[in-house]
C-alpha positions in Angstrom: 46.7 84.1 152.8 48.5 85.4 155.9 51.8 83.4 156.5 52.0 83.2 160.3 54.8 84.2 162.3 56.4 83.3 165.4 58.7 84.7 168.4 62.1 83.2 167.7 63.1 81.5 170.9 66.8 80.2 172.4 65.8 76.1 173.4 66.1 76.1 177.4 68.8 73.8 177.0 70.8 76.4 175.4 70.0 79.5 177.7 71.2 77.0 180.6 74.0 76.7 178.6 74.2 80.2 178.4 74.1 80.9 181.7 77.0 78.9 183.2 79.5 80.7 180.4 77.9 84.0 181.4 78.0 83.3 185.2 81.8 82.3 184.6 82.4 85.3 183.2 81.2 87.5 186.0 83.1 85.9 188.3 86.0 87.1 186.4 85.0 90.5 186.6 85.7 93.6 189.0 82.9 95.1 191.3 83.2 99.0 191.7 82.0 102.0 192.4 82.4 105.7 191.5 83.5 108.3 194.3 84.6 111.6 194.1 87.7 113.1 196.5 89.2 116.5 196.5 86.8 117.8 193.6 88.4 114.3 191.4 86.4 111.8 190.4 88.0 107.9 191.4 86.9 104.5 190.6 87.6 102.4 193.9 87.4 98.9 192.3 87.5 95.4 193.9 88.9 92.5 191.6 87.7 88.9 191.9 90.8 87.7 194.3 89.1 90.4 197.1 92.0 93.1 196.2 90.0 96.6 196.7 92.2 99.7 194.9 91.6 103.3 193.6 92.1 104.8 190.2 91.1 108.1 188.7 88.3 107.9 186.3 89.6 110.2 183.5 92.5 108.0 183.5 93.3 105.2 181.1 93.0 102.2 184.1 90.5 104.4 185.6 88.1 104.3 182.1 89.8 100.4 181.7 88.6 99.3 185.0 84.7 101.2 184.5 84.4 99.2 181.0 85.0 95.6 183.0 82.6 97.1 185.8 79.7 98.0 183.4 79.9 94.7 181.3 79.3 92.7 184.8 76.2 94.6 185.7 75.4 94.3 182.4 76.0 90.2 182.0 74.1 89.8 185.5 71.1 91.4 183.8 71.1 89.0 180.7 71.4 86.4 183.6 68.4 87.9 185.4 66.9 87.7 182.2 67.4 84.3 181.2 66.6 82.9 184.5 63.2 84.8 184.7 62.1 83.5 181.5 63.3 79.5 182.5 61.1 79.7 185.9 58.3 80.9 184.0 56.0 77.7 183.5 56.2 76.4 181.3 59.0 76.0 180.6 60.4 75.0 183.6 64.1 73.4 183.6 66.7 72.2 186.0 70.0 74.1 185.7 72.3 71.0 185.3 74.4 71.6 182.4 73.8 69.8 178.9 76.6 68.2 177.8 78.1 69.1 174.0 77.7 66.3 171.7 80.6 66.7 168.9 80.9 64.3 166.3 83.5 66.4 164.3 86.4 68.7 165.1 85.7 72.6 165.6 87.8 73.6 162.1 91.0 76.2 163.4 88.9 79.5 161.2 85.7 79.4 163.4 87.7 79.1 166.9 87.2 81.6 169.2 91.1 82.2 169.3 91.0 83.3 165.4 87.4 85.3 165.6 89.2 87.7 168.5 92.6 87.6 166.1 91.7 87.0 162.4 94.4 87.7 159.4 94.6 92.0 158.5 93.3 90.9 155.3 90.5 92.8 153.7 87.8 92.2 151.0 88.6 94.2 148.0 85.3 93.6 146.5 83.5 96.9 147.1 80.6 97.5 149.7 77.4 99.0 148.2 76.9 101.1 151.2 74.1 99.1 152.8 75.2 100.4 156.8 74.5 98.9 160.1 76.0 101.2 162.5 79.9 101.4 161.3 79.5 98.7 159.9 78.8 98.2 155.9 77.8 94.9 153.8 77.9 94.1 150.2 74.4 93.3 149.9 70.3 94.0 151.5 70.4 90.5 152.0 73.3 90.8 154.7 72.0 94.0 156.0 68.9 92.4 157.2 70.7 89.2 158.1 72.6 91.7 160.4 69.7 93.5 161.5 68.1 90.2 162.9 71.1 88.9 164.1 71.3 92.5 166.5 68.1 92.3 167.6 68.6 88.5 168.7 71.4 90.5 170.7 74.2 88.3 169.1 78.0 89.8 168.2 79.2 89.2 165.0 81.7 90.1 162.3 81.3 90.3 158.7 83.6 89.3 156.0 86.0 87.6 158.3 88.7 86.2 155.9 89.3 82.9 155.5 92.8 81.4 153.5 91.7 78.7 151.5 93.8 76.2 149.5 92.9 77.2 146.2 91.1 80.4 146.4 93.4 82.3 148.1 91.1 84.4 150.9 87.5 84.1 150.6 85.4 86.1 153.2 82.8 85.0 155.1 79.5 86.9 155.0 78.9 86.9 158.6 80.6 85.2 161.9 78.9 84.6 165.6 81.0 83.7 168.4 79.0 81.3 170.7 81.1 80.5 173.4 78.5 79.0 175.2 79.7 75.8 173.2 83.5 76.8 172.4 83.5 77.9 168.7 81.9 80.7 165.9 79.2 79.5 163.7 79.5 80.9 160.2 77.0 82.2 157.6 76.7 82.9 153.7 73.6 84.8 152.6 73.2 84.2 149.0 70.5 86.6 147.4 70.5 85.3 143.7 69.5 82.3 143.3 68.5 83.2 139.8 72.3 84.0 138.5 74.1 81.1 136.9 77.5 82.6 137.7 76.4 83.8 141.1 75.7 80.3 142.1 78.6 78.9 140.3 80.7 81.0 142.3 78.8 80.3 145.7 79.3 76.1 144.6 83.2 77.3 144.3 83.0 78.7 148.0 81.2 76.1 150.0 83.8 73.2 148.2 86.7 75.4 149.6 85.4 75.9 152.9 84.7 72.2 152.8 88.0 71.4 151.5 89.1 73.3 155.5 86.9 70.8 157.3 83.5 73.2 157.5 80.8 71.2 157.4 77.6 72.7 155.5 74.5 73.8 157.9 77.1 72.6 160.9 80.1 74.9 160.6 78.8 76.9 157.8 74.9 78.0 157.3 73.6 78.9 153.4 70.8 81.2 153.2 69.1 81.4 150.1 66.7 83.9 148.5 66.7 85.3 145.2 66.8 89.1 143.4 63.1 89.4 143.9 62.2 87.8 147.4 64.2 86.8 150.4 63.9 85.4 154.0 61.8 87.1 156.6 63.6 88.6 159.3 61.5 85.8 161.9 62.6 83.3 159.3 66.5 84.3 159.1 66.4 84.5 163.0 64.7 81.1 163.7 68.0 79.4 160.9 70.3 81.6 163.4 69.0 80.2 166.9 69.3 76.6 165.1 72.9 77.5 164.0 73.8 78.9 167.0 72.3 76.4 169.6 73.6 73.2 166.8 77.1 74.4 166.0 
């Protein structure tokens, strides 16, 4: 029998969300365009207080100021986006802001402040050249995790490290920042179910990282799947969009 599949989706509640961070963003952002003077290529930019100035491309402002450009068009697209799917019936949704609902504190490792600064600590335990782009993963598990995560469009870091009380660093599998709700959601993706000292080791982790505050499927999400079978990639997104939109 065919197991059926379905098109992960972001709740409208979320991509509301979503669009009030991104929209704030934007407005911190530059408008420009490219002209050319004297055979030399400039970028005349206008910054979000009205100040309109000039820099040459090539240059190190110049390529600075075209990065901050691009990501606005680029954020007013995902907004385009987003709002194009919400007026399509149904579903059809105000765009009054949920409120966030915590009942416990975001823990200090899955701020945004320590994703964009974390420790220059890395994992010594050796990657087994499973590659997404530059970047490489211990295991297929976390290679496809990644994969679904990308194609969901989501940033992430891998084996962001963690100082623990009595582990020393342990490194998380796999980190999203979702500032749509002012924190990181973090993941573990544990392929062998079937190992007794795999899972001892995984029960070691998850009473560390609770021992920091991280709550299990809250803070932290555990994926399961053993030597011989894992987790869809529809499945693995549908546990993201949950941990993303309930973080």
């Amino acid at each position: 029998m065919n197991t059926p599949s379905f098109e992960p989706r972001f709740s409208p509640e979320h991509l509301v969300r979503r669009i009030h961070y991104l929209e704030q963003e934007i407005s911190s952002l530059p408008t420009g365009s490219v002209i050319i003077r004297d055979e030399q290529q400039y970028i005349r930019v206008t910054d979000p207080e009205n100040n309109t100035f000039e820099r040459i491309l090539s240059s190190k402002d110049g390529q600075h100021y075209s990065d901050l450009i691009d990501r606005r068009k680029t954020l007013k697209k995902e907004v385009k986006s987003i709002v194009r799917f919400l007026n399509d019936p149904p579903p059809k949704v105000t765009r009054s802001l949920p409120p966030i609902i915590r009942s416990t504190q975001i823990p200090f490792q899955l701020t945004l402040d320590y994703y964009n600064n974390p420790p220059e600590v890395t994992n010594p335990y050796p990657n087994c050249g499973y590659v997404l782009g530059a970047i490489s993963f211990k295991s297929r598990f976390e290679l496809i995790a990644a994969q679904a995560i990308s194609e969901l469009g989501l940033p992430f870091r891998s084996e962001l490290p963690i100082l623990t009380s009595n582990n020393g660093y342990l490194f998380m599998d796999i980190v999203i920042p979702v500032p749509e709700r002012g924190r990181c959601v973090g993941f573990e993706f544990c392929g062998m179910m079937e190992n007794h000292k795999y899972m001892h080791d995984i029960q070691a982790k998850m009473i560390s990282y609770a021992d920091l505050g991280m709550v299990p499927n809250h803070d932290v999400f555990y994926v399961f799947g053993g030597e011989k079978w894992l987790p869809t990639k529809t499945e693995l997104q549908n546990i993201i969009i949950f941990a993303v939109e309930n973080c």
